[in-house]
C-alpha positions in Angstrom: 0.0 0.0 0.0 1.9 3.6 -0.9 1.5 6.6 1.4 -1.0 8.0 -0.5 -3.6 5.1 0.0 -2.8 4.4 3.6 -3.1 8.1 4.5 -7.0 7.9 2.3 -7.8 5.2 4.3 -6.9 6.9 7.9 -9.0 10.0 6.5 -12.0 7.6 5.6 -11.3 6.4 9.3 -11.2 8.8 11.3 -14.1 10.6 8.9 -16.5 7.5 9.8 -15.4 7.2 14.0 -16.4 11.1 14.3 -19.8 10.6 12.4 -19.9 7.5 14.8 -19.1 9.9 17.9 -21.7 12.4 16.5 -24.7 10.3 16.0 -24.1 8.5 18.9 -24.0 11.5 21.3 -27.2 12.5 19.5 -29.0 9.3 20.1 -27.9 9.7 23.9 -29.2 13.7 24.2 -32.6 12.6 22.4 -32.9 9.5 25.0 -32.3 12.0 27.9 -34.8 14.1 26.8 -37.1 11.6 26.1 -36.6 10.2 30.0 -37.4 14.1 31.1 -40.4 13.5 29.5 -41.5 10.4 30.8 -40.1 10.0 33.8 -42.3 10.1 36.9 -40.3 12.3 39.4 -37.9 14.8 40.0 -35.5 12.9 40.7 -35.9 10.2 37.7 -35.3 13.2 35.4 -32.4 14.4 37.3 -30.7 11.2 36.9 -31.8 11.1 33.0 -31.0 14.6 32.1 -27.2 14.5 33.9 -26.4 11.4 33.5 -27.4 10.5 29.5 -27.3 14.0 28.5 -23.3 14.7 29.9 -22.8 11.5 28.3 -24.3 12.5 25.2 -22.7 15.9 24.6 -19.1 14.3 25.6 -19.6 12.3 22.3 -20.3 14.8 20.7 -17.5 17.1 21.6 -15.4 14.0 21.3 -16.5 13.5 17.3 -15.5 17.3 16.9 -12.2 16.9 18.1 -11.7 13.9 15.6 -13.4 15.5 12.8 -11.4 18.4 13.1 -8.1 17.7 14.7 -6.2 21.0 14.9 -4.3 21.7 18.0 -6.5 25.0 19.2 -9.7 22.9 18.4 -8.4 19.6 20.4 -7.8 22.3 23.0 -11.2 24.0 23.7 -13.0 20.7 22.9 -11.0 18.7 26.2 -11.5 21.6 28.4 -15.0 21.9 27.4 -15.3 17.9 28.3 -13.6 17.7 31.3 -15.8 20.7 32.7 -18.7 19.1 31.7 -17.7 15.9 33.8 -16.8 18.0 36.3 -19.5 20.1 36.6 -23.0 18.4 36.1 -22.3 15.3 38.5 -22.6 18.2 40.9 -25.3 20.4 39.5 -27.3 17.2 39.4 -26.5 16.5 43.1 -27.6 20.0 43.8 -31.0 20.2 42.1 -31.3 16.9 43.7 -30.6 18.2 47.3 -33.2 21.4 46.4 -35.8 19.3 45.7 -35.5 17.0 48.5 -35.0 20.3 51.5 -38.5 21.2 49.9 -40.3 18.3 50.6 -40.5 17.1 46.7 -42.5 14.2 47.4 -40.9 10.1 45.4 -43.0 8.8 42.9 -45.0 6.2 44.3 -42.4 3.3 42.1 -39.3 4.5 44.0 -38.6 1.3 46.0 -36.0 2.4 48.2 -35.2 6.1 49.5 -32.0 5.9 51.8 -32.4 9.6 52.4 -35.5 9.2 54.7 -38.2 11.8 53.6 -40.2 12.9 56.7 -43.5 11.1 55.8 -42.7 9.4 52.3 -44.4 6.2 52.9 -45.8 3.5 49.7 -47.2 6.4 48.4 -44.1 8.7 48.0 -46.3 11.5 49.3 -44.2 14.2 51.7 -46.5 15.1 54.9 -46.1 18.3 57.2 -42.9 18.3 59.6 -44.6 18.4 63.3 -44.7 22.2 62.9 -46.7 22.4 60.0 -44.0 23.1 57.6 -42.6 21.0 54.4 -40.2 18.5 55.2 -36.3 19.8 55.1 -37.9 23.2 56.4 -35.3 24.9 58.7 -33.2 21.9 58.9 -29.8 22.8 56.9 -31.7 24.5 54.4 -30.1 26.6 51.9 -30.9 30.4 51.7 
């Protein structure tokens, strides 16, 4: 094989892994935003929108960087990832935390809740704390 074919074929290559990348970072963005649809709770679509959609947009970046391979490209397109993985685990936790200080009840499906809601029994509904106010009220609360 000369040079000239083997480098065609690296092109070709690297031209089909970052449509790969692409669609399949696509595919994972539409299924997270699917799950926000259907999903039952709050914290169902938490887990669908950080988890599938940080996956998703990581491909993505990830088929940029092969599709286009400069160095100032390859550049912005890692630091973009890495705060991406960096910075929705903890966005995620932190919506999370919100909605459980304010009493957000569980879906009635949610098997297992090692937090403890005040009050979320087999029907996931949040009652009043014992001084009438929602659950997580006053107790670490954020302002």
């Amino acid at each position: 094989m000369s040079g000239d074919a083997l480098g065609e074929v690296v092109a070709v290559a690297a031209d089909v892994l970052g449509q790969g990348l692409l669609l399949a970072g696509s595919l994972l963005v539409g299924v997270a935003a699917l799950g926000l649809v259907r999903l039952p709770d709050v914290y169902s679509r938490i887990n669908a929108g950080t988890k599938a959609a940080a996956l998703g947009l990581v491909l993505v970046l990830l088929g940029g960087v092969v599709l286009a391979p400069t160095a100032g490209s390859v550049l912005v397109l890692l630091v973009a990832i890495a705060l991406q993985l960096f910075t929705v685990p903890i966005a995620g936790f932190e919506i999370a935390q919100a909605a459980r200080l304010t009493g957000t009840p569980v879906t009635g499906r949610t098997h297992h809740d090692e937090l403890g809601l005040p009050g979320a029994g087999a029907t996931g509904a949040a009652d009043e704390g014992p001084d009438g106010e929602p659950p997580g009220a006053g107790r670490g609360a954020r302002p």
